[in-house]
C-alpha positions as CSV (number, residue, x, y, z in Angstrom):
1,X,31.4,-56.1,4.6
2,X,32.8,-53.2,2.9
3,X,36.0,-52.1,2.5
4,X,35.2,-48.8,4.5
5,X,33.6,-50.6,7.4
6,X,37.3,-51.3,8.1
7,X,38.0,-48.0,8.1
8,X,38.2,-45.3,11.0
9,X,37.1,-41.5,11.1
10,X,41.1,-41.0,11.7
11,X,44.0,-42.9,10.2
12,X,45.1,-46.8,12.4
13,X,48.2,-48.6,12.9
14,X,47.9,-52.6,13.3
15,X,50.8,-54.9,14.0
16,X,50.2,-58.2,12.3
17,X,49.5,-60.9,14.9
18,X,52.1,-63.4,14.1
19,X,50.0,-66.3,15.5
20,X,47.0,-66.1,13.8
21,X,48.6,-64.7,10.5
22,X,49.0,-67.7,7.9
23,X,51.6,-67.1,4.7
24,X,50.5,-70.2,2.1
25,X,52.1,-70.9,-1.0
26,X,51.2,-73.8,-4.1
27,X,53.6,-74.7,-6.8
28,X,53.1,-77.5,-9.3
29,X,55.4,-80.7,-9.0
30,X,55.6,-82.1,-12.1
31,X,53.3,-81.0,-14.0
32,X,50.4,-82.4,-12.5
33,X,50.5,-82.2,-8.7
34,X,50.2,-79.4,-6.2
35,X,52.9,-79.0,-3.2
36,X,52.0,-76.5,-1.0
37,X,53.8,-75.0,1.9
38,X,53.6,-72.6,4.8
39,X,56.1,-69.7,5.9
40,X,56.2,-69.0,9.9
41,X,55.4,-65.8,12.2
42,X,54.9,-62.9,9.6
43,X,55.9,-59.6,11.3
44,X,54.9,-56.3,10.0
45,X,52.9,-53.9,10.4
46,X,49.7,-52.1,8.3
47,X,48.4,-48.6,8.2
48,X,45.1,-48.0,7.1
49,X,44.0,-44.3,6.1
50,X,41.1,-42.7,7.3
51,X,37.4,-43.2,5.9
52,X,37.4,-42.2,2.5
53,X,41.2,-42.2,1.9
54,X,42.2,-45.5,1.8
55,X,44.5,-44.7,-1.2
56,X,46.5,-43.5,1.8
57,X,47.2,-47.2,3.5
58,X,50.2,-49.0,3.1
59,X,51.6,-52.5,4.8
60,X,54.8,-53.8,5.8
61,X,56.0,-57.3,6.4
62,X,58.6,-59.2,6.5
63,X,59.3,-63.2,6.7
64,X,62.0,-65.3,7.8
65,X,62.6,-67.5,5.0
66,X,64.4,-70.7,6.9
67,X,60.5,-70.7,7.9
68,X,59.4,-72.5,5.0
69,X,57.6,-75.7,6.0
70,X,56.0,-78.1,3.3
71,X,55.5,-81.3,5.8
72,X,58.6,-82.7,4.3
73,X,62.0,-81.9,5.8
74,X,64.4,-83.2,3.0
75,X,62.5,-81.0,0.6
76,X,62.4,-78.1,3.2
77,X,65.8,-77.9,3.0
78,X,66.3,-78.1,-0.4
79,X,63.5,-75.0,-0.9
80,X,66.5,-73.3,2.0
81,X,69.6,-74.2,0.3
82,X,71.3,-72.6,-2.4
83,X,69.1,-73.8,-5.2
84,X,65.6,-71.9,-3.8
85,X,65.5,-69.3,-1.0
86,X,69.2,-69.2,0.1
87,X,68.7,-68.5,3.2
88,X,72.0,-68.1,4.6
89,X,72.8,-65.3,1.9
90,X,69.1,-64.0,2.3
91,X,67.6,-64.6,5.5
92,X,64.4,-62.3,4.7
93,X,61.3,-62.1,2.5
94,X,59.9,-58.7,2.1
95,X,57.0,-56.6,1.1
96,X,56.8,-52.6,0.9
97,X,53.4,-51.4,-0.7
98,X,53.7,-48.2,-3.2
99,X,49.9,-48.1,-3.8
100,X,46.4,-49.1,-3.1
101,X,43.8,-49.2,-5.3
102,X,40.4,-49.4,-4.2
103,X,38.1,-51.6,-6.3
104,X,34.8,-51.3,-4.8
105,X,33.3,-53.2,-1.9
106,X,35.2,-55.1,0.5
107,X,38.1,-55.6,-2.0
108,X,41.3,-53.8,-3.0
109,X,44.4,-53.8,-5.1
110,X,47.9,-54.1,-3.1
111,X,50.7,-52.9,-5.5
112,X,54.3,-53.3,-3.7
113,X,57.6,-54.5,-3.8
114,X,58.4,-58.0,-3.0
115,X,62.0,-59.0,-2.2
116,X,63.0,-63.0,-2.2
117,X,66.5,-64.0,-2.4
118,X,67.7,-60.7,-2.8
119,X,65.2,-60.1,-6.0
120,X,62.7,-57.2,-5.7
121,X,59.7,-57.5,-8.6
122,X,56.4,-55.3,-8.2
123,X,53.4,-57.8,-7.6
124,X,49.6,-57.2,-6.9
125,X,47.7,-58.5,-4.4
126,X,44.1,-58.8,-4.3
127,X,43.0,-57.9,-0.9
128,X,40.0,-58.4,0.6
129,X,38.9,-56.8,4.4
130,X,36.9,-59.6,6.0
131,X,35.9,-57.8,9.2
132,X,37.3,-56.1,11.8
133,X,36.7,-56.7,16.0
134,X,37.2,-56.8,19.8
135,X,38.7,-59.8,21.2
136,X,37.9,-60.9,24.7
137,X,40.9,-58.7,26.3
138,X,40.0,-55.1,24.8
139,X,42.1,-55.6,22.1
140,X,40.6,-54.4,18.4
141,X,41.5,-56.8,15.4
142,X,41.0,-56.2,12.1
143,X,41.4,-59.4,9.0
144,X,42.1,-59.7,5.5
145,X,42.4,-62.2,2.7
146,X,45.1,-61.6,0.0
147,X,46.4,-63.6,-2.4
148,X,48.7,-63.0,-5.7
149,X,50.5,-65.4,-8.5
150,X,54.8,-65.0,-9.1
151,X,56.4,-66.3,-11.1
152,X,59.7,-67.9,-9.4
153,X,62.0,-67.1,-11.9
154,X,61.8,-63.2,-11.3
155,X,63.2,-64.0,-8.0
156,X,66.5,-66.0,-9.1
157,X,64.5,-69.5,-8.0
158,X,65.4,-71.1,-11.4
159,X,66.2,-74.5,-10.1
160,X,64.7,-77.4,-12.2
161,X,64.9,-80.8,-13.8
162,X,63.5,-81.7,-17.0
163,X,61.1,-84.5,-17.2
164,X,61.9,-87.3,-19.2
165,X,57.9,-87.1,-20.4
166,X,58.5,-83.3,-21.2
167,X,57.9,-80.1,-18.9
168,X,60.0,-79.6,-15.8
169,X,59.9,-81.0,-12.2
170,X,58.7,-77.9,-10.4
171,X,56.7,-75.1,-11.8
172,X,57.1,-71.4,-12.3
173,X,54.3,-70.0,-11.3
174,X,53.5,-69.6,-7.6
175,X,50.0,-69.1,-6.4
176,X,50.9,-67.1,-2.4
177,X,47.3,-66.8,-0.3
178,X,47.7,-64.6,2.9
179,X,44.9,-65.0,5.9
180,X,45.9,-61.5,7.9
181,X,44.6,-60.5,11.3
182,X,46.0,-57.4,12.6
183,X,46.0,-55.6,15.6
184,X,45.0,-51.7,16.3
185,X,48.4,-50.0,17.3
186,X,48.0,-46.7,20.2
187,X,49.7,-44.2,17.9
């Protein structure tokens, strides 16, 4: 499916469909082994431009971060506390797009703004569409894919131990993957 397949002759507004919208994350623990984790009910919304300009989309979204879930509920509220996400100081995770750039196919490049603990860092996220919809009620729904690697640090999570063995008990980078389904707005 192409990138323009998602498209419409005129420009669309979706709302992002909090329950079938999944926000993943996977950091290494030490050194060897993956922890991965789940943030809850995405809001936001996406505009798509009109065939042939989707250099004119741009997407919203915004997460509560006390959301976090990793299966374990001491380390969930360490990742809340002070030392991660601070979630009583910042409450939100954010992203603003600035650009899309279109990279042939059904894939994209998402440039934005990302905002964790009060942090904003421009990141890129490889989008792709994968297909668009109408559900059994009339409704039309649109999906995409995305995914992107941070580094923690540029966000002020710089909490760590040092392993006796070398390296450090959690790692920097953090791989995010993003399952989207959207749906059409009446503008």
């Amino acid at each position: 499916m192409s990138t323009q397949a998602i498209l419409l002759p005129e420009a669309t507004t979706w709302r992002i469909d909090p329950a079938h919208t999944q926000v993943g994350f996977e950091v290494k623990h030490m050194m060897f082994a993956k922890v991965r984790g789940t943030f809850a009910a995405p809001e936001g919304t996406i505009h798509l431009g009109a065939e042939g300009a989707i250099e004119e989309s741009s997407v919203e979204v915004s997460i509560d971060a006390a959301s976090i879930d990793t299966g374990v509920e001491d380390r969930d509220k360490h990742l809340r506390s002070g030392d991660f996400l601070d979630v009583e100081n910042h409450p939100e995770l954010r992203f603003v797009s600035r650009e899309v750039r279109p990279k042939g196919g059904h894939q994209l490049t998402l440039v934005g703004d990302l905002t964790i603990r009060g942090e904003t860092r421009e990141v890129e996220l490889e989008v792709q569409s994968t297909g668009r919809g109408t559900d059994p009620w009339g409704n039309e729904r649109a999906g995409f894919s995305a995914s992107t690697t941070i580094d923690r640090r540029d966000f002020g999570l710089t909490w760590n131990q040092a392993l006796e063995a070398g390296g450090v008990l959690v790692g920097h980078d953090v791989k995010i993957e993003l399952e989207v389904q959207a749906v059409a707005q009446d503008d």
